[in-house]
VOBA-521327 format. One record per residue (C-alpha): residue in three letters; z, y, x. Coordinates in steps of 0.001 Angstrom, whole numbers. Layout:
[r 'Ala',[Z,Y,X]] ...
end
This chain:
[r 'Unk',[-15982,-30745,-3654]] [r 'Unk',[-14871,-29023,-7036]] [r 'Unk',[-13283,-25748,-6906]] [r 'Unk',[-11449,-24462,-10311]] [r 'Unk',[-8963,-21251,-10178]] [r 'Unk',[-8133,-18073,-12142]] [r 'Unk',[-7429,-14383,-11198]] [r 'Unk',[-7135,-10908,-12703]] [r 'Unk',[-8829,-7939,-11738]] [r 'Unk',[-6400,-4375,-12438]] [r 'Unk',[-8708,-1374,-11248]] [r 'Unk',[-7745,2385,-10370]] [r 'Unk',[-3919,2732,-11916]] [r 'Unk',[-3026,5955,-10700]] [r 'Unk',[190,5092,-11483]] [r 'Unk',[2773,8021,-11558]] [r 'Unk',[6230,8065,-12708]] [r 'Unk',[7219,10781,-15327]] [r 'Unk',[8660,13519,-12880]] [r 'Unk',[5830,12774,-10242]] [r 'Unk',[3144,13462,-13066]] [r 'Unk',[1220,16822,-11901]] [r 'Unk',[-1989,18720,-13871]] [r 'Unk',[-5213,19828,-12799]] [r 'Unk',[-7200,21796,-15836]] [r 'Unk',[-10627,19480,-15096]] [r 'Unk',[-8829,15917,-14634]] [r 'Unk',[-9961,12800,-16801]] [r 'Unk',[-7055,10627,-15463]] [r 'Unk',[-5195,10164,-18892]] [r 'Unk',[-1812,9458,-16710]] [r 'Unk',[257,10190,-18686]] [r 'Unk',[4,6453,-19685]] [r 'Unk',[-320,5008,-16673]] [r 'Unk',[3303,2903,-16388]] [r 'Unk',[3061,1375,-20222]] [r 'Unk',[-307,757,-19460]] [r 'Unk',[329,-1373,-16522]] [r 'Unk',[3308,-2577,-18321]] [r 'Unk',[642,-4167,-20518]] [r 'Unk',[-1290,-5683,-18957]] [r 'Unk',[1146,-7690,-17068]] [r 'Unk',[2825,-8311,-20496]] [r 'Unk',[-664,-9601,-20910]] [r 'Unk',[-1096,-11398,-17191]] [r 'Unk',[2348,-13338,-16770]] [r 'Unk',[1511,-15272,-20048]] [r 'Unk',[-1379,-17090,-18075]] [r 'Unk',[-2115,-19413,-15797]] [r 'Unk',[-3197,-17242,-12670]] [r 'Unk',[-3345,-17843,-9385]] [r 'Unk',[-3870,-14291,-8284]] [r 'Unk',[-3873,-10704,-9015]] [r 'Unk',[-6245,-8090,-7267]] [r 'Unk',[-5657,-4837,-7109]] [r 'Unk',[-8735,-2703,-5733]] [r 'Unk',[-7167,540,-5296]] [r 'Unk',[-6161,3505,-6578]] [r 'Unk',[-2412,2071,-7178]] [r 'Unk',[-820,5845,-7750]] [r 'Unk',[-1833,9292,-8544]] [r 'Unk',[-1682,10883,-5162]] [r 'Unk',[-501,8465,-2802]] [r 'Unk',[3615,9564,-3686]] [r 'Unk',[6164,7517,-1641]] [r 'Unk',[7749,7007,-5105]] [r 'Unk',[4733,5667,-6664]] [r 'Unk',[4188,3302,-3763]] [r 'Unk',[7877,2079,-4141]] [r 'Unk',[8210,1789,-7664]] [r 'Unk',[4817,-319,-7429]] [r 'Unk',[6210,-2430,-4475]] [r 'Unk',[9252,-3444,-6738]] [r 'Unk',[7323,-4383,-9738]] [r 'Unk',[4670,-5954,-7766]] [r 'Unk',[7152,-8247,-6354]] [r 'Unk',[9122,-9872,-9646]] [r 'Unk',[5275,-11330,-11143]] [r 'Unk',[5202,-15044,-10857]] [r 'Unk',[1495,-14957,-9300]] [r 'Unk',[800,-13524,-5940]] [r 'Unk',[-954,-9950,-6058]] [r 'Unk',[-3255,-8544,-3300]] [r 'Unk',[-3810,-4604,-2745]] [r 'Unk',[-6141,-2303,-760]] [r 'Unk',[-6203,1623,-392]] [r 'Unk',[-7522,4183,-3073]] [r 'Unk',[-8627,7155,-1879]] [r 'Unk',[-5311,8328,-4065]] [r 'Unk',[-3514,5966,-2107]] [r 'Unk',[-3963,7627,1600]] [r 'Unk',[-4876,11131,805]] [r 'Unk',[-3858,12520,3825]] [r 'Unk',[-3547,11492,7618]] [r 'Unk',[-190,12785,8086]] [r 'Unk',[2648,12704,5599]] [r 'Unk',[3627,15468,3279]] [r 'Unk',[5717,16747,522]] [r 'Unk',[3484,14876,-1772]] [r 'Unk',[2226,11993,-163]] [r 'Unk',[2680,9025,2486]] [r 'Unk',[1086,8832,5723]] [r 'Unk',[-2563,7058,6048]] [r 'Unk',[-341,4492,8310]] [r 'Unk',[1959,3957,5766]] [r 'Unk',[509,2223,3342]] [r 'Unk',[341,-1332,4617]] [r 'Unk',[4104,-1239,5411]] [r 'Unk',[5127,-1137,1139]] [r 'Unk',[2355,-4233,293]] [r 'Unk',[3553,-6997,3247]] [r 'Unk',[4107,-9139,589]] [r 'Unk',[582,-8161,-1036]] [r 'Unk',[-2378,-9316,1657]] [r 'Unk',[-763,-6979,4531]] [r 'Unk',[522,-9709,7056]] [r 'Unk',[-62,-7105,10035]] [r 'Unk',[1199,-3844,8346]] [r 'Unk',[-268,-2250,11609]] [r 'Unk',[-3742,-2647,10503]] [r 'Unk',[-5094,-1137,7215]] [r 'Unk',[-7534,-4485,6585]] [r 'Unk',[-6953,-8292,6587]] [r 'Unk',[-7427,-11811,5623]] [r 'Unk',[-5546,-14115,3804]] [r 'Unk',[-5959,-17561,2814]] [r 'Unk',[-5841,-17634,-1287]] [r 'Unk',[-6115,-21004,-1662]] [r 'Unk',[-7669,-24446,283]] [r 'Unk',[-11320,-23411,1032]] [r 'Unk',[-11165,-19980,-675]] [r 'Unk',[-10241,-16663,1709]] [r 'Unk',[-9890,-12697,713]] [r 'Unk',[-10962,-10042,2540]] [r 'Unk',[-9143,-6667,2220]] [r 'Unk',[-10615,-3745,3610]] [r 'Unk',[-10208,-315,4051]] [r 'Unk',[-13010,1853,2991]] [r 'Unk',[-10610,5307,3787]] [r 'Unk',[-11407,7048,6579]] [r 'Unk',[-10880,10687,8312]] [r 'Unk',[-13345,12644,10206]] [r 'Unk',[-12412,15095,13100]] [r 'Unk',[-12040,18016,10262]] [r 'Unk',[-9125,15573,9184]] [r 'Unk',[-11356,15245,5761]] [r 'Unk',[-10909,11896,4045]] [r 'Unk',[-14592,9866,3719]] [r 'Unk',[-15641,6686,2365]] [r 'Unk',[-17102,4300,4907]] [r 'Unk',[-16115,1096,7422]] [r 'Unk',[-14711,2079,10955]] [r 'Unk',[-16817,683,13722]] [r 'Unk',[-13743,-1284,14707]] [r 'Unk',[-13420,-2836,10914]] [r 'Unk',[-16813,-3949,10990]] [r 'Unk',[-16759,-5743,14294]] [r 'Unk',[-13494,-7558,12868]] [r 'Unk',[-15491,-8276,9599]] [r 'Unk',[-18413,-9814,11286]] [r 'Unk',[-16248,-12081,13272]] [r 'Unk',[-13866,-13453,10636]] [r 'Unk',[-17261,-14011,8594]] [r 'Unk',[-18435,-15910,11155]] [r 'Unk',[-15371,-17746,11588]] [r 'Unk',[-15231,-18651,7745]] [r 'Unk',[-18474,-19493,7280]] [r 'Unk',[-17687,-23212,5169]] [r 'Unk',[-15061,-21252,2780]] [r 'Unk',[-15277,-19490,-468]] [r 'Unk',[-14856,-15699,999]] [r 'Unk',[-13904,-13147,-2134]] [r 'Unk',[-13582,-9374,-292]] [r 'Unk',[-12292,-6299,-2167]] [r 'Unk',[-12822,-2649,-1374]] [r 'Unk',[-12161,444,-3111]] [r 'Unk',[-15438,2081,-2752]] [r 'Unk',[-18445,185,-4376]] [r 'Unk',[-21056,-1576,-2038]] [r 'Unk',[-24298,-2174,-4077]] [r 'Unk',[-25100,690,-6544]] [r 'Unk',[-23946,1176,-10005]] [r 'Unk',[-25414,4329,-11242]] [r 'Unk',[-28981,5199,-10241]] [r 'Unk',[-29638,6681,-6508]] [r 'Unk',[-25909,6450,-6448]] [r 'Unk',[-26009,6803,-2394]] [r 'Unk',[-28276,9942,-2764]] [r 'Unk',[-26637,11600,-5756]] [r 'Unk',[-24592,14688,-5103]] [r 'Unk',[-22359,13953,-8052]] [r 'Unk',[-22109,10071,-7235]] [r 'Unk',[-22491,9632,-3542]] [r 'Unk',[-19079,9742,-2471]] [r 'Unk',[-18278,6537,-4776]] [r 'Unk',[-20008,4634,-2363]] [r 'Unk',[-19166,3353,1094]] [r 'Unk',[-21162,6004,3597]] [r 'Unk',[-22506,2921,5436]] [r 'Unk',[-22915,393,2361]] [r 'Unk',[-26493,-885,3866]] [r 'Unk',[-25161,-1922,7123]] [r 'Unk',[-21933,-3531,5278]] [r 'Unk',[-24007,-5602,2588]] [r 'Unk',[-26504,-6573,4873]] [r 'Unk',[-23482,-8118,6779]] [r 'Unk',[-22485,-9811,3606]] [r 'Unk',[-25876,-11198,3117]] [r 'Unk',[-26168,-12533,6433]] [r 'Unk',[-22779,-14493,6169]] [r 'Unk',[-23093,-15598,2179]] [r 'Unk',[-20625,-13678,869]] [r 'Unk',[-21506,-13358,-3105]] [r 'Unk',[-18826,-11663,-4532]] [r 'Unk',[-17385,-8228,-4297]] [r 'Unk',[-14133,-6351,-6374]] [r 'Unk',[-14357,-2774,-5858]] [r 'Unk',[-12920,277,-8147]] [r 'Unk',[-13328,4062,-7695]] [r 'Unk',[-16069,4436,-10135]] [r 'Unk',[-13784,4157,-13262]] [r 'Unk',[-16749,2198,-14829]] [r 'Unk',[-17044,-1095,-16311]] [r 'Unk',[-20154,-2733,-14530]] [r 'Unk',[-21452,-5350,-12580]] [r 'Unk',[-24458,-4594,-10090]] [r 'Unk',[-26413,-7212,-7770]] [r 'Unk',[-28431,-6848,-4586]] [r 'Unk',[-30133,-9975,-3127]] [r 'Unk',[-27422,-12719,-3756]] [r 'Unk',[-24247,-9930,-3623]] [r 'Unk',[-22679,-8934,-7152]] [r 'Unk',[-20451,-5995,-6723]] [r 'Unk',[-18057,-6470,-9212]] [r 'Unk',[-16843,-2907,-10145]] [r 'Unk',[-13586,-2508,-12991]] [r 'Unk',[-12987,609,-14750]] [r 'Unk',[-9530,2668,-14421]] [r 'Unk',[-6366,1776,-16474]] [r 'Unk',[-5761,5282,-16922]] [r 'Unk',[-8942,6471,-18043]] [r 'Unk',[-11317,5111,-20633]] [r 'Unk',[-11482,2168,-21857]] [r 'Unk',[-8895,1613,-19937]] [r 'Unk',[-10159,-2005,-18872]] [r 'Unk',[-8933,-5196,-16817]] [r 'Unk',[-10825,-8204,-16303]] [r 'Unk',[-9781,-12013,-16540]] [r 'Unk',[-12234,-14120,-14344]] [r 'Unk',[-13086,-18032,-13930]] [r 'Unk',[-14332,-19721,-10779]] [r 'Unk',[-15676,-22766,-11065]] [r 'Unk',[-17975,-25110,-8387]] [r 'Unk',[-19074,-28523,-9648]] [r 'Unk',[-19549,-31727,-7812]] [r 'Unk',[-23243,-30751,-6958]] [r 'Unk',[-21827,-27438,-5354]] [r 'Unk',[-23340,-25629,-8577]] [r 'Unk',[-20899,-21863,-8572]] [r 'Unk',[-20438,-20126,-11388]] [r 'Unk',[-18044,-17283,-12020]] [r 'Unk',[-16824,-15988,-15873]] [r 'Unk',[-15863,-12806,-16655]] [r 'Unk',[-13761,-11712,-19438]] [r 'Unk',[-12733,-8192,-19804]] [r 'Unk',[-10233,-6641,-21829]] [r 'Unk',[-8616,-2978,-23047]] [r 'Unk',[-5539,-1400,-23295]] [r 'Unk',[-5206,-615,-27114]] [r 'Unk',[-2124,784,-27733]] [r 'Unk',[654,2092,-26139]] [r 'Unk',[3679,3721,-26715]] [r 'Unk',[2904,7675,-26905]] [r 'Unk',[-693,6928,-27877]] [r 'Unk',[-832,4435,-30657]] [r 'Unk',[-4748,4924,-30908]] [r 'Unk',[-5638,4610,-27097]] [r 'Unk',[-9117,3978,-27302]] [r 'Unk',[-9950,6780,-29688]] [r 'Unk',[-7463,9912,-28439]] [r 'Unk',[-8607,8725,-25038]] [r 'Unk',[-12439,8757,-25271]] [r 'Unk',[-11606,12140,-27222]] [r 'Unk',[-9870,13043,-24309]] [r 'Unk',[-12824,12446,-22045]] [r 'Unk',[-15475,14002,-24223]] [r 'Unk',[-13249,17297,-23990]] [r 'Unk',[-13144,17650,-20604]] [r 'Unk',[-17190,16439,-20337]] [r 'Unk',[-18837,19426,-20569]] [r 'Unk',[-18142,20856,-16612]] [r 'Unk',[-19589,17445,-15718]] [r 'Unk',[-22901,17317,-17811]] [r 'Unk',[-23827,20916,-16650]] [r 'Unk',[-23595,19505,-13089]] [r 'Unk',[-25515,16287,-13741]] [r 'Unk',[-28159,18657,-15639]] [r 'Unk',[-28762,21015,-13269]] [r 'Unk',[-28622,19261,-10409]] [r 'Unk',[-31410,16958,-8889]] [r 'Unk',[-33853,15555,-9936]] [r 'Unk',[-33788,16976,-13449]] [r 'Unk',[-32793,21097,-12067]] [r 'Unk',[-32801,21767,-15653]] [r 'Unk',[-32306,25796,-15941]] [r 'Unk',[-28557,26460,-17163]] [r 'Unk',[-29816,27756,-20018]] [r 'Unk',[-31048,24489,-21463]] [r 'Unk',[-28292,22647,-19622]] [r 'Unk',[-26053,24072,-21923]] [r 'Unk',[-27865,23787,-25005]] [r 'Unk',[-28179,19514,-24094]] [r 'Unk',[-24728,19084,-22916]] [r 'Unk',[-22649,19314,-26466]] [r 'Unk',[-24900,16127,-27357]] [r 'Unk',[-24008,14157,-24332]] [r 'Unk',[-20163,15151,-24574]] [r 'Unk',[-19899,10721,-25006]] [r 'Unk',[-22448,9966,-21996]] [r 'Unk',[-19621,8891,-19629]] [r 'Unk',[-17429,7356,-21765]] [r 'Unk',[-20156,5278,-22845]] [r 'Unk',[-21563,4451,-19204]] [r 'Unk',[-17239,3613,-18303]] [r 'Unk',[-17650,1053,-21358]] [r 'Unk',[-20056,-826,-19569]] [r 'Unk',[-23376,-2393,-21499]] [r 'Unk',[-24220,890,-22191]] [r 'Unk',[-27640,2101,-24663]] [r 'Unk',[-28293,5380,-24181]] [r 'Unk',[-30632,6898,-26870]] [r 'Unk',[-31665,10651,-27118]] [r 'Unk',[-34966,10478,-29070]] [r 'Unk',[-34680,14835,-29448]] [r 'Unk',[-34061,15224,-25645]] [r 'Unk',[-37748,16280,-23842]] [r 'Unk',[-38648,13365,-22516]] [r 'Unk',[-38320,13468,-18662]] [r 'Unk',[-34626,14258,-19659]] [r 'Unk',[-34716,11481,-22249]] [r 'Unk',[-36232,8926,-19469]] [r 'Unk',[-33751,9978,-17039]] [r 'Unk',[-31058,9474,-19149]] [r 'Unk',[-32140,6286,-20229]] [r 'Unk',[-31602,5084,-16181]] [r 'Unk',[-27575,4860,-16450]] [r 'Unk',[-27986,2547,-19247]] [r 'Unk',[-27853,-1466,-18937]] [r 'Unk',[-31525,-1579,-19046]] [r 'Unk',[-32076,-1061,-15119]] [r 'Unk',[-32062,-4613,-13136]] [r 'Unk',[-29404,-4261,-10879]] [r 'Unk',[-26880,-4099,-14559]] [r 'Unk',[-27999,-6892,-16279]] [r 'Unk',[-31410,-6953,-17521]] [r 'Unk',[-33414,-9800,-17559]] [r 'Unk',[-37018,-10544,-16346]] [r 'Unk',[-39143,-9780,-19647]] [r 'Unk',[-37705,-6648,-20355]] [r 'Unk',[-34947,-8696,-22325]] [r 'Unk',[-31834,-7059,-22096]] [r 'Unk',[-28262,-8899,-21316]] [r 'Unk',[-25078,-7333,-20852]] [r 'Unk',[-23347,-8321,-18415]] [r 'Unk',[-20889,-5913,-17326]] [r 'Unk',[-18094,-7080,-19604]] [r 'Unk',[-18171,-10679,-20384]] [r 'Unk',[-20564,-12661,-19275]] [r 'Unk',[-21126,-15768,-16539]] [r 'Unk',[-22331,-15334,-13453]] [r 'Unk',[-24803,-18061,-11848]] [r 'Unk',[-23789,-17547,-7779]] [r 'Unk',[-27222,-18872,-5858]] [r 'Unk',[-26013,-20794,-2942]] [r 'Unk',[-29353,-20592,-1276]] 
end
C-alpha cells in the first residue's frame, strides 16, 4: 500500500520573550532572535502542504511559564497539527521556581500537541492511517535532584509494549537527546556525552528489534544525520544558534513497499535586528569558541599541553560552526598530524555521516534521500 505525506522538523528554539531574555558571559544561544526566527519559519511552514510539525525540544530558554504559554498560543493558530517533547531547557528543574515550571508541568501547556494524558511526560499518537509517533521523554532526575539524560525503567517497559503492539505501522519517535552517535565516541566524550541518552544501547537495540528506522532528536545544535544498523537518527540544528536550520522532509513507500525518506533543509537568513544572520551569527560563535577548543584540546584523547592548546585554538575558532553546518571538511594540513587526524573524525568522512563504501564521500546531513531497508 502507498504511503505519501509531508512534515517539518523545528529543532532547539529556546524561545524567550524580550523581558524573559537573561545572559551568561560563555552562551552560544544567539536568543536574542529567537521569536522572529520562529516567526519565520512558520511564515515559511503555513505556505505548504504539511501534515505535521515536530518539535524535538528545547521550545524556550529555561523552561519560563511565559515561554511555555506564549508557545502554547502560537502553537495553536497553525493550520497543521504540531507535536512537542521536553528539552532539557524545557524541565530544568523538578520543582517549580521563580524562573521555571515544574518537571510535571510541561505536558499540561502541549494537550493539544501529542500530550493526550498530560499526566505522563511520553506518548503515542496516531499521525495518520498506518503511520504512529512516539514522544518520549529523555529528562530525568537523580536522587541529588540533578537533571540527566536517559529513559526511565518505566518508559522503556511502555516503549517495548506499544512497539510490539504497532508492529504493521509506520512508527516515527522523537526525543530530545540523540540515540546513535553524531560526533565521534560521543557516549565516552567528556565534552559530548551528556548529548546522548545515558542508556542509548539498550534504547536502539529496542528500536532494532521492533523496525523502527527513523529517529528526530535535537540537543546537539548540529545539522547531521547518523545511522546504526537500519536506525537513522535524524538530528536538526538550533534556530537560535548557527545556521540556524529547519528541515522539510518527504515520505514516500511505493507499491512494492520500497521507503524512501527526502530531506530538505533550510536557514534562517535574515531577520529583523540581524539583517546578515548567517554571517554576525557564525561571528558570534567563533567569538565565544575559544573556552571550548581549549577543552576539546586538552582533554582526551589528544591531552595536548595548554601551551600548544592555545597556540591551535585561534585556527579552529570556525570548527563548530562548521561541524553545526552539517557536511562538514575539516582540513588543517599545519596541525601535527595526530591532531590533524583527529580533527579530521568530526568531519562527514566517518560512516555513520554519510560516506560511502569506496571512500567516496556523500553528504547527507542536509539534503539528501534516504533509502529505509525494510529487511
Amino acid at each position: 500500500m502507498t504511503l505519501n505525506f509531508r512534515f517539518a522538523v523545528v529543532s532547539d528554539l529556546h524561545l524567550a520573550l524580550p523581558h524573559t531574555i537573561w545572559n551568561h558571559p560563555s552562551r552560544f544561544h544567539l536568543v536574542e532572535v529567537s521569536i522572529s526566527a520562529f516567526e519565520s519559519v512558520l511564515q515559511h511552514l503555513t505556505q505548504l502542504d504539511l501534515d505535521f510539525l515536530l518539535l524535538p525540544g528545547d521550545l524556550t530558554q529555561h523552561g519560563e511559564p511565559e515561554n511555555h504559554a506564549w508557545l502554547q498560543q502560537r502553537l495553536a493558530q497553525l493550520p497543521f497539527p504540531v507535536y512537542v517533547v521536553p528539552g532539557n531547557h524545557d524541565v530544568p528543574v523538578l520543582l517549580a521556581d521563580r524562573q521555571s515550571i515544574a518537571f510535571a508541568d510541561f505536558p499540561y501547556y502541549y494537550t493539544k500537541c501529542g500530550y493526550d494524558d498530560p499526566q505522563q511526560m511520553y506518548y503515542i499518537h496516531q499521525l495518520l492511517p498506518g503511520v504512529k509517533l512516539i514522544g518520549l521523554n529523555s529528562n530525568s532526575f537523580n536522587d541529588q535532584g540533578e537533571q540527566v539524560g536517559c529513559l526511565d525503567l518505566e518508559q522503556l517497559r511502555w516503549l517495548e509494549d506499544v512497539l510490539a503492539a504497532s508492529a504493521n505501522e509506520l512508527i516515527l519517535v522523537m526525543v530530545h537527546h540523540n540515540v546513535v552517535e553524531h560526533l565521534p565516541n560521543q557516549s565516552n566524550h567528556p565534552l559530548a556525552d551528556r548529548y546522548m541518552l545515558a542508556n542509548s544501547a539498550e534504547t536502539l537495540e529496542l528500536l532494532k528489534r521492533y523496525g523502527v528506522k527513523l529517529v528526530f532528536t535535537g540537543h546537539l545544535h548540529v545539522q547531521d544525520v547518523a545511522y546504526s544498523d537500519g536506525v537513522y537518527d535524524i538530528t536538526t540544528g538550533s534556530l537560535v544558534s548557527y545556521p540556524h536550520p529547519y528541515r522539510l522532509l518527504e515520505f514516500h513507500r511505493d507499491n512494492q513497499g520500497k521507503e524512501w525518506l527526502q530531506i530538505l533543509s533550510y536557514r534562517v537568513e535574515s531577520v529583523p535586528d540581524f539583517p546578515n544572520l548567517q554571517q554576525s551569527s557564525r561571528q558570534w560563535m567563533g567569538d565565544r569558541s575559544f573556552p571550548f577548543l581549549i577543552k576539546l584540546l586538552t582533554n582526551s584523547p589528544l591531552n595536548l599541553p595548554l601551551s600548544q592548546a592555545k597556540e591551535l585554538a585561534p585556527s579552529l575558532r570556525d570548527f563548530w560552526a562548521t561541524i553545526a553546518d552539517g557536511d562538514a571538511v575539516l582540513d588543517y594540513p599545519h596541525f601535527p598530524i595526530e591532531v590533524q587526524r583527529y580533527i579530521q573524525t568530526y568531519g562527514a568522512s566517518q560512516p555513520n555521516s554519510g560516506i560511502a563504501t569506496g571512500g567516496t564521500l556523500t553528504l547527507i546531513d542536509n539534503n539528501s534521500t534516504l533509502l529505509l531497508d525494510r529487511s
